[in-house]
C-alpha distance (Angstrom), angle and dihedral (degrees) to the residues before:
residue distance angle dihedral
X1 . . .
X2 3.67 . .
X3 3.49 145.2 .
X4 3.25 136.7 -118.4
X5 4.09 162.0 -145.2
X6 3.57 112.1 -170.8
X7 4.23 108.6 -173.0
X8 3.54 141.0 -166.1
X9 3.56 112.2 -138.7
X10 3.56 122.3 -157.9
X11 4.04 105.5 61.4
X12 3.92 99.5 15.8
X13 4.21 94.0 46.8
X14 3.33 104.1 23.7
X15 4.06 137.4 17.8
X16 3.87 113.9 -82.6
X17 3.42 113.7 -130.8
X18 3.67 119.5 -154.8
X19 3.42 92.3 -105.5
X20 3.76 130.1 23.7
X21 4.23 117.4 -51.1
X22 3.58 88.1 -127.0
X23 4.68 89.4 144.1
X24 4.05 110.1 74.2
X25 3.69 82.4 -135.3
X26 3.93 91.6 63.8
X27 3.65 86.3 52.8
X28 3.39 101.3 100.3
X29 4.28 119.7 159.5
X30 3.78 115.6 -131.7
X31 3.74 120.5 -104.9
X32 3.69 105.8 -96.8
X33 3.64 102.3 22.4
X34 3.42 101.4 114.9
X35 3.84 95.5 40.1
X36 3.79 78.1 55.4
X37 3.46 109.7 55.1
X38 3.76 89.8 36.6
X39 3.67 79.8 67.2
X40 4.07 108.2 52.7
X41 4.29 84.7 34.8
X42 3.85 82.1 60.8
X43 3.83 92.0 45.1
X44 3.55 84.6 58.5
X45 4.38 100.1 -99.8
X46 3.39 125.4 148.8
X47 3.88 109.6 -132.1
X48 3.68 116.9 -141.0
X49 3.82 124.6 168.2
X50 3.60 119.3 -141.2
X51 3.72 109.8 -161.9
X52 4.36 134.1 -173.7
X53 3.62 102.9 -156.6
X54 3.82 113.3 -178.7
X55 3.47 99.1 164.2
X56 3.89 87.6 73.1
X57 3.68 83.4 66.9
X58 3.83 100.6 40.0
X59 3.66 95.9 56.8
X60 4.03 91.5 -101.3
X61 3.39 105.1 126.2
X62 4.22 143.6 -27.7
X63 3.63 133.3 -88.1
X64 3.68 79.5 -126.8
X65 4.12 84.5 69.8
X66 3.91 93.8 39.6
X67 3.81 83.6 65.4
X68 4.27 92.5 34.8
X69 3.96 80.8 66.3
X70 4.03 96.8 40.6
X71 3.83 85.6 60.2
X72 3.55 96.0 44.5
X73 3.64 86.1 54.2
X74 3.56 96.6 45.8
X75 3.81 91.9 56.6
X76 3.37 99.9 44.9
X77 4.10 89.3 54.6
X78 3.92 99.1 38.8
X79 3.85 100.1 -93.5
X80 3.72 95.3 -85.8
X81 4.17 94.8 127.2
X82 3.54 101.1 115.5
X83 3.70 105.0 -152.5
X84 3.88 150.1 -18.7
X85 3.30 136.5 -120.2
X86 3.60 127.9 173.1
X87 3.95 142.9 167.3
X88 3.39 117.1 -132.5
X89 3.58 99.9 -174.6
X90 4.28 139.5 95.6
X91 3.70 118.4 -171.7
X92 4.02 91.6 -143.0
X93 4.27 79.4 61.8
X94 2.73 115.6 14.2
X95 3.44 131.8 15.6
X96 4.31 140.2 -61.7
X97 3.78 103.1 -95.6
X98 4.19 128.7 -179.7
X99 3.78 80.5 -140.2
X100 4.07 93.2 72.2
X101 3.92 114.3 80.3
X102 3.04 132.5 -88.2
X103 4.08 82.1 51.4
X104 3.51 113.3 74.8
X105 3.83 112.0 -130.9
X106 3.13 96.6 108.8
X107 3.59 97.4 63.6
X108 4.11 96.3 38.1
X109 3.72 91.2 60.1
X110 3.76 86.3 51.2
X111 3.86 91.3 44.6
X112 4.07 88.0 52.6
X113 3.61 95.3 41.0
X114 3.46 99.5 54.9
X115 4.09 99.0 24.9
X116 3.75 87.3 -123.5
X117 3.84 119.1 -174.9
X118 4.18 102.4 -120.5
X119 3.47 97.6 -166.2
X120 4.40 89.5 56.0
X121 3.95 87.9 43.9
X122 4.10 133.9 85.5
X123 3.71 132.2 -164.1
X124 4.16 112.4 -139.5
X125 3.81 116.1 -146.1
X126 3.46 151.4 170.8
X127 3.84 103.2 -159.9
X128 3.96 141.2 46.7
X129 3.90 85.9 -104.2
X130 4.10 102.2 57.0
X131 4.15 81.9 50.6
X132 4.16 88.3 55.0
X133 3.42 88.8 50.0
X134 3.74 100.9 51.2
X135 3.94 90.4 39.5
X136 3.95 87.9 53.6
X137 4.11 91.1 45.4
X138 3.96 87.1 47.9
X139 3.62 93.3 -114.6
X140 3.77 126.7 155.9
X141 4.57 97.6 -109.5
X142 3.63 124.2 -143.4
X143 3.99 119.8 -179.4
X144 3.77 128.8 -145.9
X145 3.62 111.9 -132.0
X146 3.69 96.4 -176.1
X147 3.76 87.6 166.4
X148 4.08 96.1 -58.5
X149 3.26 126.8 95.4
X150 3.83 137.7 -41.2
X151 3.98 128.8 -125.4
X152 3.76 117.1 -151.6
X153 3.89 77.8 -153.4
X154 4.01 99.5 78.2
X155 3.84 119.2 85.5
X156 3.88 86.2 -132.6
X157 3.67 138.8 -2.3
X158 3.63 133.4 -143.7
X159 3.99 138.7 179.0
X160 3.57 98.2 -124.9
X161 4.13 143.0 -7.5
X162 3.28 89.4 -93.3
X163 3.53 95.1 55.1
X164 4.11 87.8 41.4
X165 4.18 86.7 56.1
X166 3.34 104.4 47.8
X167 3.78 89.3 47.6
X168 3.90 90.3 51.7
X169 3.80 95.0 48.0
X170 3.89 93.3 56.7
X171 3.69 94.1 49.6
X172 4.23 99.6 54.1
């Protein structure tokens, strides 16, 4: 079995904007991020992002540019992310889906995929609904303060990635 990162992108990889990052130019990676996931790759983590991504839905942007930003991403941190998952859907247009956070299906199909050990894995988010998730996968949670608010939800909370990693590696 193996063990896992699960991660929210927008707000814990790269800058949320106020609205959706739906401009390559607004796509801008966190400070830290790659330091951090060059850490819990070392440490011997899988690194899979787990992704809502309503503006698919709303007309905003393309899958197509979902997966433009994963491979910026990936370049600017070495290529080591694993895998991406995403949910495309918004129940006000689309429809309800287990795929959008705070459900979980995102993260089971990754669990079964990869025969990853849930009770050696964590889910990284910014917001109440990336916590859910994790807690209804049976994932270890940690939250991303990043100056907003806190969740009494999370197993642990952190200001950054960076902060999240280090914190990780000391504890395997």
């Amino acid at each position: 079995m193996k063990k896992c990162v699960f991660l929210d992108r927008d707000g814990v990889l790269n800058e949320e904007q106020h609205d959706y990052v739906s401009r390559k130019e607004d796509f801008v990676i966190r400070d830290g991020v790659a330091e951090g996931l060059s850490l819990l790759k070392k440490a011997g983590y899988m690194l899979i992002v787990v992704t809502n991504q309503a503006g698919i839905a709303k007309g905003l942007y393309t899958e197509n540019l979902v997966r433009d930003f994963h491979e910026i991403l990936q370049s600017a941190c070495g290529g080591i992310i694993d895998d991406l998952y995403f949910s495309k859907h918004h129940p006000s247009y689309t429809s309800n889906s287990l795929l959008r956070k705070p459900d979980s299906l995102m993260i089971e199909k990754a669990i079964a995929k990869y025969q990853i050990d849930s009770t050696q894995s964590f889910m990284i988010g910014d917001a109440e609904r990336d916590v859910k998730a994790g807690k209804k996968a049976g994932v270890k949670t940690i939250h991303i303060t990043g100056g907003k608010e806190t969740t009494d939800l999370a197993d642990w909370q952190f200001g950054s990635l960076l902060e999240a990693s280090r914190f990780i590696t000391q504890i395997v």
